[in-house]
N, C-alpha and C positions, 0 to 999 in steps of 0.2 A: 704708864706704858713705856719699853723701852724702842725708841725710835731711831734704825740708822738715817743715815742721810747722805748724798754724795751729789756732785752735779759735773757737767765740764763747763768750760770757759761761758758758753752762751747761756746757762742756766747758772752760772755763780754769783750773779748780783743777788735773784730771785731766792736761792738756796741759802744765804746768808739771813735775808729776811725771817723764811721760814722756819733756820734754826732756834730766831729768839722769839718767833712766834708760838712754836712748841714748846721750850722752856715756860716762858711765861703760862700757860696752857697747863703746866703741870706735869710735860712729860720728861723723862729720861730723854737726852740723844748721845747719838756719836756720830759725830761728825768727821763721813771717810773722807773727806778734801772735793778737789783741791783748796788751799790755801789763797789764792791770788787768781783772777781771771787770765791769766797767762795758756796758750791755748795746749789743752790736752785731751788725750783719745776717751771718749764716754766710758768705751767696751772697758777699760780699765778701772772705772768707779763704779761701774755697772756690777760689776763680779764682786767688787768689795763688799757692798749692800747686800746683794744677791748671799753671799757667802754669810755676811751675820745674819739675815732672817734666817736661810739653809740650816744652820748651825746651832740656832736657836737663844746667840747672843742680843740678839733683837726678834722684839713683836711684831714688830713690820717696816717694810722698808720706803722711801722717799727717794726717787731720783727726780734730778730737774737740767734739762737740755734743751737745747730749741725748739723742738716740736714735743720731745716726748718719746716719740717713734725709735730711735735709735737706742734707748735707754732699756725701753720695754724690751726689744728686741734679744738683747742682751742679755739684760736680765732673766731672761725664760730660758737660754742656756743652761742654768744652773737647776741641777736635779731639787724640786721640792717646791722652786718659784713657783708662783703665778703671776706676775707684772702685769697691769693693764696701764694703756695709757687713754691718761683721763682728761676730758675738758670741760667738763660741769656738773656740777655738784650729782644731779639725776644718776648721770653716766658710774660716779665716785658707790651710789647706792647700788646702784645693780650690779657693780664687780665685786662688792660684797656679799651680797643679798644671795646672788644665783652662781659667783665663779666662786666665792670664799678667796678671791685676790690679797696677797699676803705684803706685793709691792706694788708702791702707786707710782706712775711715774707723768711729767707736768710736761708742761711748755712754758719756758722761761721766755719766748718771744710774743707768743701769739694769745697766751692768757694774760689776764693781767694779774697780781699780787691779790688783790681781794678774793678773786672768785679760787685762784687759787687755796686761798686760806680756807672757804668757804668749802672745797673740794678734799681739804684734810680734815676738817672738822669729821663731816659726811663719812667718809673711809675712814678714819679713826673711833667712829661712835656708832656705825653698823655691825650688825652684827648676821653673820653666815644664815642664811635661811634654812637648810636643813634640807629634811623630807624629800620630793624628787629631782632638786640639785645635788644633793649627794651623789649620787650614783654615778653623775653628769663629768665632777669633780675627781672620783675614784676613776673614771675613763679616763680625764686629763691627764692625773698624774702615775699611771700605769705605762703611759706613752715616756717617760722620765729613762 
């Protein structure tokens, strides 16, 4: 699977992890930055990710900032997202399962790295439940 990735400064130790967690894992990534936890605006890595899944350069996208909230928020700017922000693995199945959520987005503060990992696993190896989420989904992205 092809996996963007991007974080800001408070999600960039976590985001680096995650990229050689995925590698190893077996997936494709791209890594939209930043490069150094040097402090910069989310909404601007937000849109980067947003735009490869949008685009259809990436199968799904990963943001990581300090809660998550700001990422998501973002993120669902862009015509075709769906971003949830996730904080356990359960949470990672049901924006799969019943939203078809295309981008996850973390909390580099307040999760720690395992359950995180544990929460891509999850969203990475769900798969869209169908049937009377569709329609739910066709609502969502009508609002676009």
């Amino acid at each position: 699977m092809i996996i963007s990735i991007a974080s800001d400064h408070a999600g960039f130790e976590q985001k680096q992890q995650l990229v050689d967690y995925l590698v190893a894992k077996g997936h494709q990534v791209i890594d939209q930055g930043p490069d150094t936890d040097d402090r910069v605006d989310y909404p601007d890595y937000a849109a980067k990710v947003a735009n490869d899944v949008a685009s259809g350069a990436a199968d799904r996208g990963v943001l990581v900032c300090g809660t998550g909230i700001g990422m998501a928020l973002a993120a669902d700017k862009v015509a075709g997202i769906r971003a949830a922000n996730i904080i356990n693995p359960q949470f990672a199945a049901l924006c799969r399962e019943h939203n078809d959520a295309n981008v996850i987005t973390l909390s580099g503060r307040f999760v720690t790295l395992e359950t995180n990992q544990e929460i891509l696993d999850v969203f990475l190896t769900t798969e869209f439940g169908g049937g009377r989420h569709a329609g739910r989904v066709e609502k969502i992205m009508a609002l676009d």
